[in-house]
C-alpha positions as CSV (number, residue, x, y, z in Angstrom):
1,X,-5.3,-10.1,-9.2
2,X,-8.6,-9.7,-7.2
3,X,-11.4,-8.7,-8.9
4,X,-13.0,-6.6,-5.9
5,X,-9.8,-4.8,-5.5
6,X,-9.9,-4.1,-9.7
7,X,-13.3,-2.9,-9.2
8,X,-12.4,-1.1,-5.8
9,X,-9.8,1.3,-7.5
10,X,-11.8,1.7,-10.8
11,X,-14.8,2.9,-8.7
12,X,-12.8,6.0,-6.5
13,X,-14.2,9.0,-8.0
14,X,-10.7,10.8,-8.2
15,X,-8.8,9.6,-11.6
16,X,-5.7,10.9,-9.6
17,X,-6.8,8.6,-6.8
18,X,-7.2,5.6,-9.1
19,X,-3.7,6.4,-11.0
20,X,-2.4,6.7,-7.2
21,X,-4.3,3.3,-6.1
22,X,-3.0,1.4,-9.3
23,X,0.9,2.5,-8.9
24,X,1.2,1.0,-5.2
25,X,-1.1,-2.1,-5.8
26,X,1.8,-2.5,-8.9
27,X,4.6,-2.2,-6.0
28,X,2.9,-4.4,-4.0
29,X,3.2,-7.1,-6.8
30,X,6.5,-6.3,-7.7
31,X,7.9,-6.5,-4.0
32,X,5.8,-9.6,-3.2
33,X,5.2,-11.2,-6.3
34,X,3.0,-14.5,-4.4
35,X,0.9,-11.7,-2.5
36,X,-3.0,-12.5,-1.6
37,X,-5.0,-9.3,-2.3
38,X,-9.0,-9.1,-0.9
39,X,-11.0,-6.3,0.3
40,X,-11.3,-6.2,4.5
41,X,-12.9,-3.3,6.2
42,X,-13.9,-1.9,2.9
43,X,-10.2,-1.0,1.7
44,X,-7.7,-3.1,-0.5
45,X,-5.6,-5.4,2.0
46,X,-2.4,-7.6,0.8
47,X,-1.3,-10.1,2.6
48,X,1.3,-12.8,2.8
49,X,1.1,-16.3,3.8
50,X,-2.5,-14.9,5.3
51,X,-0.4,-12.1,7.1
52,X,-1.6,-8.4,6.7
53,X,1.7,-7.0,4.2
54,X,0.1,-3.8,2.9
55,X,-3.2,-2.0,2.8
56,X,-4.7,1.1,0.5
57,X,-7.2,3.4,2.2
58,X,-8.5,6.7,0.4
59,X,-10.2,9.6,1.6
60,X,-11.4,12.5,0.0
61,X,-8.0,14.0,-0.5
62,X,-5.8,11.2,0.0
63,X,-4.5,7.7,-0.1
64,X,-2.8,6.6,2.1
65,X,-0.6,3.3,1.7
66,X,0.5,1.3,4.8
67,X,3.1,-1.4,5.7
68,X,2.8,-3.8,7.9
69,X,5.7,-5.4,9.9
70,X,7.6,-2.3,9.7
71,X,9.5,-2.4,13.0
72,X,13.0,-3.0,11.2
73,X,12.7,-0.8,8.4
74,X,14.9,2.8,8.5
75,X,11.9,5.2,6.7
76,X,12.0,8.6,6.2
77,X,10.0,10.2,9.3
78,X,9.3,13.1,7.5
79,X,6.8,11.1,4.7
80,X,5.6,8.2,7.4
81,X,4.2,8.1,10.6
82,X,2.4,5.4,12.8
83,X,3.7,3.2,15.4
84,X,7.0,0.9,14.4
85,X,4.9,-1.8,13.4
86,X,3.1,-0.3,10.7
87,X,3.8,2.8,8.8
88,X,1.4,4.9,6.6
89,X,2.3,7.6,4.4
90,X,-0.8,9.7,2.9
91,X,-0.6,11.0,-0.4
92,X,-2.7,13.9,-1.8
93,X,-3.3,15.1,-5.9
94,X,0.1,15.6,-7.2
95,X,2.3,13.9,-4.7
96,X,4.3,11.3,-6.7
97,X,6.0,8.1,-5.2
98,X,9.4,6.9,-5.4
99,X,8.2,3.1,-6.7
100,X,12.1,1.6,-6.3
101,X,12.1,2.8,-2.7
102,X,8.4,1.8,-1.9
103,X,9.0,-1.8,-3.5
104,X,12.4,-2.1,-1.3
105,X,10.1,-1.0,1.9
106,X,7.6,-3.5,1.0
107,X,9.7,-6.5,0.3
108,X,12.3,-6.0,3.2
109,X,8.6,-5.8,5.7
110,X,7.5,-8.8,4.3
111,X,10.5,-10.7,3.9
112,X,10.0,-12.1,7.4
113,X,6.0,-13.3,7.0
């Protein structure tokens, strides 16, 4: 694990942010467990074999996980958007993730870097 992206997520000033931050860094691992974290642009970026696989951003009332190389997969249109190649969904305080489903998006995406 990165230490920029530790210290990235320990720094948000939300503890619901950082809870949210920790969970999907965790399905990143678990779907890719060989994944390359760093911090590019100022946001937590995973990659595999140096190809962009996932990426954290936060706001002030969100986080918002995208997926890179996302043309194939079959996701719910009512939680994602963004074109085919990459899809975000943006979580506020409260939302919860399905982690099975979110690892299964993630390693299916990547399967193919």
């Amino acid at each position: 694990m990165n230490q920029e992206v530790t210290h990235f997520i320990e720094e948000l000033k939300e503890s619901w942010q950082v809870e949210l931050s920790t969970n999907l860094r965790g399905v990143v691992h678990q779907a890719i467990p060989d994944v390359n974290e760093r911090i590019q642009y100022k946001k937590p970026h995973f990659l595999k074999n140096g190809k962009y696989a996932a990426v954290i951003s936060t706001s002030k009332d969100a986080v918002s996980f995208t997926i890179f190389n996302a043309n194939s997969l079959e996701l719910p249109e009512a939680l994602f958007s963004g074109p085919p190649e990459r899809k975000t969904i943006k979580l506020r305080k409260g939302d919860s993730i399905d982690s099975k489903q979110l690892i299964s998006f993630v390693k299916e995406a990547s399967s193919a870097l």
